[in-house]
N, C-alpha and C positions, 0 to 999 in steps of 0.2 A: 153380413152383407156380402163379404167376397164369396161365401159359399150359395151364395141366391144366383151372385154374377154367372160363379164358375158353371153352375146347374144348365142357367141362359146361355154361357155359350154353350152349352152342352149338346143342348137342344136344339142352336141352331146350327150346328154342324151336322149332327143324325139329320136336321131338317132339308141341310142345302144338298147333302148325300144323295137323299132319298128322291128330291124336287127333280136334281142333276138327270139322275137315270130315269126317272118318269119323265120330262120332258126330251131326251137326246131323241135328234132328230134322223129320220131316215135317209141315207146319200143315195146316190146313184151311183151307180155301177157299170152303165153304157151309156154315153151320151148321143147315141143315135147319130152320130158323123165317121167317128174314126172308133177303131180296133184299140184304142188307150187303153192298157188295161189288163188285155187279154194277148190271148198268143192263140195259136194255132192253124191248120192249112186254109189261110185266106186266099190262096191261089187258085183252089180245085173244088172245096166245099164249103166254105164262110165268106159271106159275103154282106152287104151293107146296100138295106135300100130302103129309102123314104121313114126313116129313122126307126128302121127296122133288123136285127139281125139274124140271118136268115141262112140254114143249113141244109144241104141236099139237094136232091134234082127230080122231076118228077116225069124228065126228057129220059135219063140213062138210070140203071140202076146204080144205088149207092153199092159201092164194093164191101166196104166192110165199115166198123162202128165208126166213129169219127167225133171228136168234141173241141172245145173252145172253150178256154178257161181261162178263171184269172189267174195274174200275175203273183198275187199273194196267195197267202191262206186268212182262214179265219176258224172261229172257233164257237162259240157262242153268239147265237144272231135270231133275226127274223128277216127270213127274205122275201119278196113278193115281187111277184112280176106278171105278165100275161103270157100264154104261149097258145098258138096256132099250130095243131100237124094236121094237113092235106096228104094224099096218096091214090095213088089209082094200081097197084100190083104186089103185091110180092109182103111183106112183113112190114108194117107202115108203124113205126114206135119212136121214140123221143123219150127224153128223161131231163133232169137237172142232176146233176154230181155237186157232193158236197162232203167236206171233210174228207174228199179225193188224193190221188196223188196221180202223176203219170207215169205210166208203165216205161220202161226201156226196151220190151223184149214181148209185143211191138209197140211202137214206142207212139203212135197212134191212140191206144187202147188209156181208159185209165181205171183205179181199182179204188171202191170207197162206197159208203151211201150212193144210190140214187133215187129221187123221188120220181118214179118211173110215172110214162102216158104213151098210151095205145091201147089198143084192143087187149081185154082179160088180164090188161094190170095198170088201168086208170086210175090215177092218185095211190098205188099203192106204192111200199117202199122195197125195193130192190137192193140188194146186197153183190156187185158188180167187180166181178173179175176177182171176189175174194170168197164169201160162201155159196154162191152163186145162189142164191135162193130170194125168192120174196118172202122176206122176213114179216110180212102183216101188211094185210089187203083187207080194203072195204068190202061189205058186201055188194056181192056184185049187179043185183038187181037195183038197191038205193043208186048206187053211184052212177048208174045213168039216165036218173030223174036229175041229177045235177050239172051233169057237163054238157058240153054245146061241142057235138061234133063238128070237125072241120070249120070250128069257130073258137074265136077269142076268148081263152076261159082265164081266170084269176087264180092264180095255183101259190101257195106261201108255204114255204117251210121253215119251219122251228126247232132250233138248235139250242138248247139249253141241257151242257152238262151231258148226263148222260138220256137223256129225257126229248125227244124228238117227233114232234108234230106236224102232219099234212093239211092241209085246208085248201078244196077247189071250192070258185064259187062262194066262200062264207061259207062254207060247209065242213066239216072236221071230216076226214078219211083215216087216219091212220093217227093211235095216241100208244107209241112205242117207247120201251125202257131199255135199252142197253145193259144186258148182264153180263156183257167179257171185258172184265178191265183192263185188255191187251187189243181193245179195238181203238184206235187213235181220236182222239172228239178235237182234232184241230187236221186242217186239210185246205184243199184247191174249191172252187166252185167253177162247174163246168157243165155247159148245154152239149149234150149227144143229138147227133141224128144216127138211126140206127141202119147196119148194112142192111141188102139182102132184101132191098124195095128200092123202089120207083115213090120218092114221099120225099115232103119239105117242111121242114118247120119253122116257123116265126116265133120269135121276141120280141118283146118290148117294154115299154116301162117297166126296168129292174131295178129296185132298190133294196139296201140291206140298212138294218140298223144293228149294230153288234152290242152284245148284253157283256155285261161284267162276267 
């Protein structure tokens, strides 16, 4: 009998484990009123409107790269949110940073993942201020039956370990493996608008749910 119990609790411990992390629920990340959360130049390029967060100008040009990130790190996650980039001149690009950190030197800048968007590297992922490369892009003909230029698209990236996935759309773009075990898998998450255009990008409903 105690060995039938001990089994039952057994079981229902793997069970309440297993229940836990299949149902944990997704938070939010910006609540569409105030900067909680986040840091960066809300004076000159981050700014908040109609529960929107909104980077760049499309009156002057953006001087150089610019971002907005949170206050934590995180590590293992699923993020999703919606992003809008508008432009009318000049290099018109946007990203999300992830597993980021902020540069000091300039101190603007920051150096990590990004799940980059703009022209010739839509949904693909970016390697930002460290090997400067797009480490694995969609192809480029699919991925513009997918996105809605200068419109509201559904962009989610997956962080699991060393194992990192892009999704515009319900659509998978990038199923990437991390082979440097000296690349950091814990970091900042941060929205870039990029220098060197006249371009603006929107946010909005961001949420993360973070994985064991």
């Amino acid at each position: 009998m105690k060995y039938i119990l001990s089994i039952s609790v057994l079981f229902l411990l793997i069970f309440s484990a297993f229940t836990g992390h299949q149902n944990k629920k997704f938070t939010s990340l910006f609540d569409g009123k105030t900067f909680t959360g986040w840091e960066g130049d809300t004076q000159n390029t981050w700014r908040i409107e109609k529960g929107m967060l909104i980077g760049g100008s499309t009156v002057k040009t953006v001087s150089h790269n610019d971002f907005i990130c949170t206050t934590r790190s995180y590590s293992n996650f699923i993020l999703k949110l919606k992003i809008k980039l508008t432009g009318n001149e000049g290099f018109i690009n946007s990203g999300i940073q992830f597993r980021s950190k902020r540069l000091s030197n300039p101190a603007y800048e920051m150096t990590g993942y990004q799940a980059d968007w703009g022209d010739k590297y839509w949904a693909s992922l970016y390697d930002e201020s460290r090997r400067n490369k797009t480490l694995i892009a969609p192809d480029s003909a699919q991925v513009m039956k997918w996105i809605k230029i200068n419109d509201w698209n559904d962009y989610e990236v997956h962080a699991d370990g060393p194992h990192i996935q892009l999704f515009i759309n319900g659509k998978q773009t990038v199923d990437y493996m991390e082979s440097d075990p000296a690349i950091p898998q814990s970091g900042l998450i941060g929205m870039q608008i990029h220098g060197g255009g006249k371009a603006e990008v929107f946010f909005q409903d961001i949420y993360i749910k973070e994985l064991p």
